[in-house]
C-alpha positions in Angstrom: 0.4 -8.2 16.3 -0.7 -11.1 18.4 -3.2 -12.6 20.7 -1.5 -14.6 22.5 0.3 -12.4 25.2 2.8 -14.8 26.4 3.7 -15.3 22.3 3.7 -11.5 21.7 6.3 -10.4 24.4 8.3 -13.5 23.5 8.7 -12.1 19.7 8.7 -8.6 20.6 11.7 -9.6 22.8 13.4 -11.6 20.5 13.1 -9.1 17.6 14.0 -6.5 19.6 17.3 -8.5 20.7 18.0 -8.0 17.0 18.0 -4.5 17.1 14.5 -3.8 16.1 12.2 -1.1 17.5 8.9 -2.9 18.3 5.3 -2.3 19.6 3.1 -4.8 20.7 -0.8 -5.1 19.5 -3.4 -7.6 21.2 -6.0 -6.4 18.2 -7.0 -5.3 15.8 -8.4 -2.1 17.9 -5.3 -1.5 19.3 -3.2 -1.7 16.2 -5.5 1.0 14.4 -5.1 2.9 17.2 -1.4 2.4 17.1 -0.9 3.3 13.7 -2.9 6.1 13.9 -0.6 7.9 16.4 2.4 6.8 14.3 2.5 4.6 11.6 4.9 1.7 11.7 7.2 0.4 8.7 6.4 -3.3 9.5 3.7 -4.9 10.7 3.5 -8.7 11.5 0.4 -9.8 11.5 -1.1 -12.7 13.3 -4.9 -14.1 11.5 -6.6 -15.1 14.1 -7.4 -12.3 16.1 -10.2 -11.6 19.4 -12.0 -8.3 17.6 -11.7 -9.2 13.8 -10.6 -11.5 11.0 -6.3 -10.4 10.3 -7.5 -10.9 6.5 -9.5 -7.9 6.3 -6.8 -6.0 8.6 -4.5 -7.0 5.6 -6.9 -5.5 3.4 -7.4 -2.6 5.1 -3.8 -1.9 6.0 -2.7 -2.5 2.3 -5.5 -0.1 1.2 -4.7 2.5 3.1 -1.0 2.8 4.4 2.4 2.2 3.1 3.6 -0.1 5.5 5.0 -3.4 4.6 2.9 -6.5 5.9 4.1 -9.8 7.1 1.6 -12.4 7.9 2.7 -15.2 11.2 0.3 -17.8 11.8 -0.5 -21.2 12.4 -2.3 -21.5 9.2 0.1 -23.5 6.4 -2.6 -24.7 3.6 -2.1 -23.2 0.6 -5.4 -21.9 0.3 -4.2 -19.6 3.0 -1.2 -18.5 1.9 -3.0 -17.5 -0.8 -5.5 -15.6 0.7 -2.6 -13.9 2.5 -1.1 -12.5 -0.2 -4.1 -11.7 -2.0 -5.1 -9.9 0.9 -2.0 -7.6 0.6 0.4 -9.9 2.6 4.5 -9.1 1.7 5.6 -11.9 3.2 3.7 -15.2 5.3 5.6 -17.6 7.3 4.0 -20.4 9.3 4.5 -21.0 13.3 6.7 -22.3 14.6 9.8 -19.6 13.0 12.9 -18.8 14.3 13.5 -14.9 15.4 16.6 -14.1 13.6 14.7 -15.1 10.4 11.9 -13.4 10.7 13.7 -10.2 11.7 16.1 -10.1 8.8 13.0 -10.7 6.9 11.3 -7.8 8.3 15.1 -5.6 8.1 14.9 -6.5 4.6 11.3 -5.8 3.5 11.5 -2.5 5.3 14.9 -1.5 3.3 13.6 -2.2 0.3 10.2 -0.2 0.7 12.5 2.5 1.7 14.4 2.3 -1.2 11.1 2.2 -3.1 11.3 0.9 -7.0 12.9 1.6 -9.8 11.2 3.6 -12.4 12.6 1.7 -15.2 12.1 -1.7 -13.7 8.1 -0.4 -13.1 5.9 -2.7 -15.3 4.3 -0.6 -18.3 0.7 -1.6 -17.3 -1.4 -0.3 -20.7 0.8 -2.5 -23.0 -1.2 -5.2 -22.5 -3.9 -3.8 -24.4 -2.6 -0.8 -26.3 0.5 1.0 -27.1 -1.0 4.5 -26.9 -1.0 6.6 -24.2 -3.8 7.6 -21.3 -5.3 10.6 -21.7 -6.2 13.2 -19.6 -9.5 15.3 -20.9 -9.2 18.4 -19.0 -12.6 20.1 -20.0 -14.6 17.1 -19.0 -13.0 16.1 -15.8 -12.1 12.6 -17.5 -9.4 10.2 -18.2 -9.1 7.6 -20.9 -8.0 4.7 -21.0 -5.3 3.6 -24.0 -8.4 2.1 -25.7 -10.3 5.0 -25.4 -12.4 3.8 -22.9 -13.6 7.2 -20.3 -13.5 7.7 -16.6 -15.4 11.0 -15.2 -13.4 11.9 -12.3 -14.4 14.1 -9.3 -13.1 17.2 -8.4 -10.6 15.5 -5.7 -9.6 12.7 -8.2 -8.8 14.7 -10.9 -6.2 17.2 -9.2 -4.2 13.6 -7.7 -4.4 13.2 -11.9 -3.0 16.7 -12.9 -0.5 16.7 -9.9 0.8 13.7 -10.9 1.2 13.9 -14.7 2.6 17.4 -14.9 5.7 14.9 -15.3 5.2 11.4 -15.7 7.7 8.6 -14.2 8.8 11.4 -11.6 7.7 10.5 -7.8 5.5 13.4 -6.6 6.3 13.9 -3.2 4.0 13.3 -0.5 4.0 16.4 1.5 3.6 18.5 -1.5 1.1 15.8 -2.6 -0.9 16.7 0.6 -0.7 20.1 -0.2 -1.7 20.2 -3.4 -5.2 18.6 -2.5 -5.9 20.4 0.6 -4.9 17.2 2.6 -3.6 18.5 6.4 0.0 17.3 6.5 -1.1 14.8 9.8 -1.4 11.0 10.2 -5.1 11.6 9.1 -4.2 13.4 6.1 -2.0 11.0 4.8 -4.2 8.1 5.2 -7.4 10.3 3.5 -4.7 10.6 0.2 -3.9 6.7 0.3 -7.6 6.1 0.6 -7.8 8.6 -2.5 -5.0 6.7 -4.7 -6.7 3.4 -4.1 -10.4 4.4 -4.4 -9.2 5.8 -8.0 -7.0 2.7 -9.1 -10.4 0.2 -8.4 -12.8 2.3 -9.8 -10.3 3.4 -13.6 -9.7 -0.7 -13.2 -13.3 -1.3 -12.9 -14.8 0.6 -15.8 -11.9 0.2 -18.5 -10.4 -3.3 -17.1 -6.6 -2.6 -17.2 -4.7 -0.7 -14.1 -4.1 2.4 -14.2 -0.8 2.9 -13.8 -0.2 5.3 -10.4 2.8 3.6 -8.8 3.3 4.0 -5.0 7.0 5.2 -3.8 7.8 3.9 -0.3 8.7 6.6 1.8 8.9 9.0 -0.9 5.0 9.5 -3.0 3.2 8.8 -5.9 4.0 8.8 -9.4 2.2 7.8 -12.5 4.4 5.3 -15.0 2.9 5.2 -18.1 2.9 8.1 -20.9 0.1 10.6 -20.6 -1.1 13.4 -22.7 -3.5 16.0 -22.2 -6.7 17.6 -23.7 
């Protein structure tokens, strides 16, 4: 995704030389519109963009799809590189960068989201704090934390729970996910359950200050990776 249209059909040529299927976006419009008729599994991202800041298309990309996210700009201070990856950025390289890198880059990242992580590799995210286990209050519509701490969960936020503890450290598959939770099995559908898993994650963060531990599997689902037990 870039600006510059001489730039953009120079990279989209060059990558595509390498043997990679690419689509060209001017902004930030007509990437959304893009990826809402078919999501990509890379997108490199330019920052300065006509129609909005490429930070907060980071943002919103990370927080709402499962593509991977390469960041190409001009910018080289730290302080932006930084930002980059805070903002949800995979990778960031600066211009000038040679084609054949970048594309094995992006070959790479997207093999490895495909391949999506290891469950035993998967960071156990309420040691830090406690060894006991969440818990999953099913009278009350709640879960809490390790530390005891309670979440009330709507309606919507507390099936993605049950679905996805029935049994824990096994990736729930999307499609079914989107079943499950009344979610149509479109481009639309799949973005309203991403939103879902990520509106849930800031708010259980928020209120008992740890993460709660629902792990995304690239090109596969969800799954939650810590012990739970129920009420």
């Amino acid at each position: 995704m870039e600006d510059d249209v001489d730039l953009r059909e120079l990279l989209a040529h060059c990558l595509s030389s390498q043997g990679l299927a690419v689509t060209t976006a001017g902004s930030g419009l007509e990437l959304y519109q893009q990826i809402a008729k078919e999501p990509a599994d890379i997108v490199i991202l330019d920052i300065g963009l006509p129609d909005q800041d490429g930070y907060a298309i980071a943002s919103f990309l990370r927080a709402n799809t499962n593509m991977g996210l390469i960041i190409l700009t001009a910018r080289s201070r730290v302080d932006d590189r930084l930002k980059g990856f805070t903002s949800g950025a995979d990778l960031y390289f600066v211009k000038p960068v040679d084609c054949r890198e970048l594309a094995i880059a992006a070959t790479n990242l997207a093999r490895r989201l495909a391949a999506g992580p290891d469950v035993n590799d998967l960071p156990s995210l309420q040691a830090s704090s406690s060894s006991e286990p969440w818990v999953l209050d099913n009278a009350r519509w709640s879960v809490l934390s390790p530390r005891g701490l309670p979440v009330r969960l709507t309606a919507k936020e507390f099936d993605l729970v049950v679905a996805l503890t029935q049994d824990p450290g096994r990736a729930v598959d999307r499609t079914a996910l989107l079943e499950m939770l009344d979610y149509a099995n479109t481009v639309q559908g799949s973005r309203g359950l991403d939103a879902l898993v990520s509106r849930l994650r800031r708010k259980i963060e928020a209120a008992v200050g740890e993460a709660f531990p629902i792990q995304t599997v690239h090109a596969k689902g969800y799954l939650f990776s810590a012990p739970i037990k129920q009420l």
